[in-house]
ChimeraX commands (.cxc) that place a marker at each C-alpha (Angstrom):
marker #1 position -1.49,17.75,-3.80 radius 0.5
marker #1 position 1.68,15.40,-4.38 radius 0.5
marker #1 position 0.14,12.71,-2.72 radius 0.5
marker #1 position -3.36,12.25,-4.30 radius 0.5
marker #1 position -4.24,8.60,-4.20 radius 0.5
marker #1 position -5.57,6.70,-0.99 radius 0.5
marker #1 position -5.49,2.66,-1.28 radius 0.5
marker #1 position -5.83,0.34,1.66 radius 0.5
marker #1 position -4.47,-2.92,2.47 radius 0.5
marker #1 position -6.12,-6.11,3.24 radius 0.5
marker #1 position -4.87,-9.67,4.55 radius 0.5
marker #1 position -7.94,-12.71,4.56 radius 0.5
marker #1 position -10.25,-9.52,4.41 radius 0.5
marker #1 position -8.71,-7.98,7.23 radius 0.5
marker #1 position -7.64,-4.29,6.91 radius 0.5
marker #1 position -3.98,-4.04,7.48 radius 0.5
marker #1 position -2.75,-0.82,6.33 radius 0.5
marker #1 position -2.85,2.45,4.27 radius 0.5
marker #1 position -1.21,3.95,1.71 radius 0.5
marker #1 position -1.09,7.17,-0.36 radius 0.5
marker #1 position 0.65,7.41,-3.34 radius 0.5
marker #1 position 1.30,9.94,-6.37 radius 0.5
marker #1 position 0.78,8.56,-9.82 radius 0.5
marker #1 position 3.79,6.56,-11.08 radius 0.5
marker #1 position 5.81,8.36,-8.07 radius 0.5
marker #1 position 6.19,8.12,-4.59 radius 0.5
marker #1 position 4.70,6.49,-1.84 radius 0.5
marker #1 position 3.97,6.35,1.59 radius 0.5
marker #1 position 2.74,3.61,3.51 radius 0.5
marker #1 position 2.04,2.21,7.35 radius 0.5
marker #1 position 1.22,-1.65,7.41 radius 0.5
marker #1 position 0.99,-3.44,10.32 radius 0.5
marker #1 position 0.84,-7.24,9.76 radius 0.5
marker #1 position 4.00,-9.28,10.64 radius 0.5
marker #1 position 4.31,-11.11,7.22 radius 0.5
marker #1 position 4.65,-7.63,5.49 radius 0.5
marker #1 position 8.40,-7.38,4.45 radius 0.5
marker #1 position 9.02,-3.79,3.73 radius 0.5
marker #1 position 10.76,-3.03,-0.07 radius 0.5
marker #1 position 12.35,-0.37,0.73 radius 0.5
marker #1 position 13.91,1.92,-1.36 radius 0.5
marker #1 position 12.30,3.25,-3.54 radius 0.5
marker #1 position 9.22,3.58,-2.26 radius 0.5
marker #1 position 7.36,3.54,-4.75 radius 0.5
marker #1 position 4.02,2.26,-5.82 radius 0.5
marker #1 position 5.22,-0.29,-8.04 radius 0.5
marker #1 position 7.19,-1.75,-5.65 radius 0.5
marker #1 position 5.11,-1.90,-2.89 radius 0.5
marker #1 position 2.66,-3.54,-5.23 radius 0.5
marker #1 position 4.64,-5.98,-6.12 radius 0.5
marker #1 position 5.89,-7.13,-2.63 radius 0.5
marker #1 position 2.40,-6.93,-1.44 radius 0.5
marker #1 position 1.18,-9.46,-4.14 radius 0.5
marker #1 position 3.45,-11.91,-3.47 radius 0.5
marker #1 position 2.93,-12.03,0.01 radius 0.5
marker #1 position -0.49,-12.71,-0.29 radius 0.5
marker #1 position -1.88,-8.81,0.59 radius 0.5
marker #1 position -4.43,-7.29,-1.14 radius 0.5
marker #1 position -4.61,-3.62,-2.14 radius 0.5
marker #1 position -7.55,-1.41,-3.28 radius 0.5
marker #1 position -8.89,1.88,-3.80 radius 0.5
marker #1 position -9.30,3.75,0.00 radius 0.5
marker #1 position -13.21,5.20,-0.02 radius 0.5
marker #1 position -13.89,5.57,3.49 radius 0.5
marker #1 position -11.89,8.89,3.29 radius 0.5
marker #1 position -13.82,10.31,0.79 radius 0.5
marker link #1:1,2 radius 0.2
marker link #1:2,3 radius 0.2
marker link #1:3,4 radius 0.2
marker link #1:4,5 radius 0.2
marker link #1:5,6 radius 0.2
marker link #1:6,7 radius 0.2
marker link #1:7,8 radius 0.2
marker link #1:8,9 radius 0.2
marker link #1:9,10 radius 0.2
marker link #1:10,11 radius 0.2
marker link #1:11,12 radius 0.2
marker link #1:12,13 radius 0.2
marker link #1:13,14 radius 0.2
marker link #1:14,15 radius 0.2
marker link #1:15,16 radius 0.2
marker link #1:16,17 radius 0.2
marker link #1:17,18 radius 0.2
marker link #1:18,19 radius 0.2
marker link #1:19,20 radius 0.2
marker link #1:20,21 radius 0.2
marker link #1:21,22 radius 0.2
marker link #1:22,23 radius 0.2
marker link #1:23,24 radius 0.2
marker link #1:24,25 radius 0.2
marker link #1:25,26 radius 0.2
marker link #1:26,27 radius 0.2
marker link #1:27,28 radius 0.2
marker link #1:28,29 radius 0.2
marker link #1:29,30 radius 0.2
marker link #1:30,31 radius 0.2
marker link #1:31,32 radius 0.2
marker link #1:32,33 radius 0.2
marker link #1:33,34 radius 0.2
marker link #1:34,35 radius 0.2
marker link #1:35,36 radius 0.2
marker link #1:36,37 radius 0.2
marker link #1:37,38 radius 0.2
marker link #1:38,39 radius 0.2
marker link #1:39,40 radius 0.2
marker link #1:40,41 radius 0.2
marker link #1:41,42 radius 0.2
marker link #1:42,43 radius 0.2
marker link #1:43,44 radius 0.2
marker link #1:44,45 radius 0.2
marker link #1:45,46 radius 0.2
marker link #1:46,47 radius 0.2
marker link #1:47,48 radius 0.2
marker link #1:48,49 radius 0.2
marker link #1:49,50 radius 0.2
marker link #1:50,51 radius 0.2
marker link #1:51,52 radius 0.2
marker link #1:52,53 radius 0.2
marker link #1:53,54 radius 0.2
marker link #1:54,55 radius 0.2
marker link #1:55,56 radius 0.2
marker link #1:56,57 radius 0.2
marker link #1:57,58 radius 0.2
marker link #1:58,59 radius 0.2
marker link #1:59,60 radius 0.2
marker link #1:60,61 radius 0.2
marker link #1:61,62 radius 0.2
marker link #1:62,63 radius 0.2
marker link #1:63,64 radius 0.2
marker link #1:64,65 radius 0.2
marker link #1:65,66 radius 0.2
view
């Protein structure tokens, strides 16, 4: 249960990539769009949020797993 949040990532609309994520903790994501520069360490949340927002990405709550 570490991992309890699903989010997905959009470019112009476009899914991208997914991510699951513990609250205020870790994270694990696969993107696949060639303007996503990777944070790195730590991969958190927070970061990731971050880097995706100023590269123009969008991220969201993940439903279609639900």
């Amino acid at each position: 249960m570490p991992y309890e949040y699903r989010y997905q990532v959009t470019r112009h609309g476009e899914r991208v990539g997914s991510v699951t994520a513990e609250y205020h903790g870790r994270a694990i994501w696969t993107i696949d769009h060639p303007e996503f520069v990777d944070p790195g360490e730590p991969r958190t949340i927070e970061r990731l949020d971050e880097a995706l927002y100023a590269a123009g990405f969008e991220i969201m709550p993940d439903d279609s797993e639900a």
